[in-house]
C-alpha positions in Angstrom: -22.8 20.4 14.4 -24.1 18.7 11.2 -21.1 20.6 9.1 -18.3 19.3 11.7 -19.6 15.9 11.3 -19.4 16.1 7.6 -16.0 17.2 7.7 -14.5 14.5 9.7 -17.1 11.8 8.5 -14.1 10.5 5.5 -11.4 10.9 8.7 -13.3 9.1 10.7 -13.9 5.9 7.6 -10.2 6.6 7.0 -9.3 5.7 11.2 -11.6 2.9 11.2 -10.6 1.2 7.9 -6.9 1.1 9.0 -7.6 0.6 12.9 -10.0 -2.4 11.5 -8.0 -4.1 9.1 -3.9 -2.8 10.2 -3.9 -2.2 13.7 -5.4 -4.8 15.2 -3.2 -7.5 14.5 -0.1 -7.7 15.8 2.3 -9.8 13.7 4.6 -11.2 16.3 0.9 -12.9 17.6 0.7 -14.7 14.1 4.6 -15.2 12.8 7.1 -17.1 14.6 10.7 -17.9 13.8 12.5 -21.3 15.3 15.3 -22.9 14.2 14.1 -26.3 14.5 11.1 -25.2 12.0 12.1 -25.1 8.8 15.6 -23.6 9.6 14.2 -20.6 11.4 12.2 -19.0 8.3 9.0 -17.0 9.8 6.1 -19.0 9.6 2.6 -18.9 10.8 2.4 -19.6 14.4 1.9 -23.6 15.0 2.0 -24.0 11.4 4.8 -25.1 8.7 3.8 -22.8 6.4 6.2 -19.9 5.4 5.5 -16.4 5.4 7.1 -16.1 1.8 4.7 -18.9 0.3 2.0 -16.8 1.4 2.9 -13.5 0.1 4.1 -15.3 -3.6 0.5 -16.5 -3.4 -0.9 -13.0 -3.0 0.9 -11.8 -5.2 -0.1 -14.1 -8.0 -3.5 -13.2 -7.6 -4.9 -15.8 -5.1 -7.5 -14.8 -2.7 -7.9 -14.7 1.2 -10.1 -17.3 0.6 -7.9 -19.5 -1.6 -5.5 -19.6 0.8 -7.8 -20.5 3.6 -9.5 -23.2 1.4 -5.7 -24.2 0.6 -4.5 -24.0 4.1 -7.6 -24.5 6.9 -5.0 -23.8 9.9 -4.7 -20.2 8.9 -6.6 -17.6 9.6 -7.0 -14.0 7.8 -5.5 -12.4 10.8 -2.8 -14.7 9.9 -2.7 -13.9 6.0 -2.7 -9.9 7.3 0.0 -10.6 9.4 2.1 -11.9 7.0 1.8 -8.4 5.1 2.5 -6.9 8.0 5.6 -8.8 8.8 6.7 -7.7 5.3 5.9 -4.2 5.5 8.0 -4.2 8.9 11.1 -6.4 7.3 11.8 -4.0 4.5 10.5 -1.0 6.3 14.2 0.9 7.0 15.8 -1.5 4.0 17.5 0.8 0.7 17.0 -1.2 -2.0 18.6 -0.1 -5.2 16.3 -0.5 -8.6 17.9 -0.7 -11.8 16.1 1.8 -14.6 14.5 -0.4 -17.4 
């Protein structure tokens, strides 16, 4: 029994770490699109505040918690979300990369 348990023990880290911090949150919960909002570009849900300007923040090295501090009406669900909504838009997408 001890063995089996050692086996799985990193499968098991590897379920929860994506269950805990993918899976749970739904992105169509956190990101809406309406045209009267700033011409239908996703956005946080009862928030102005574009998915894009979230992920260029990320991406230039700010924090969870810099954007929180930045923005208080979002949440980190909302921050995960936003990478989510990402992942999903470019999921199926060929994009074509020139060679340096």
């Amino acid at each position: 029994m001890g063995l089996q348990n050692d086996l799985l023990k990193p499968i098991k880290s590897a379920i929860f770490i994506t269950h805990k911090y993918f899976l749970m949150v739904d992105w169509t919960l956190h990101i809406e699109s309406n045209p009267k909002k700033l011409y239908g570009k996703p956005v946080v849900v009862n928030t102005r505040i574009p998915v894009d300007l979230i992920l260029e923040k990320l991406a230039s090295g700010d924090t969870m918690n810099d954007l929180i501090e930045a923005y208080p009406k979002i949440t980190r669900e909302d921050i995960r979300a936003c990478l989510l909504f990402a992942a999903d838009s470019i999921r199926n997408e060929i994009i074509s990369l020139k060679a340096p």
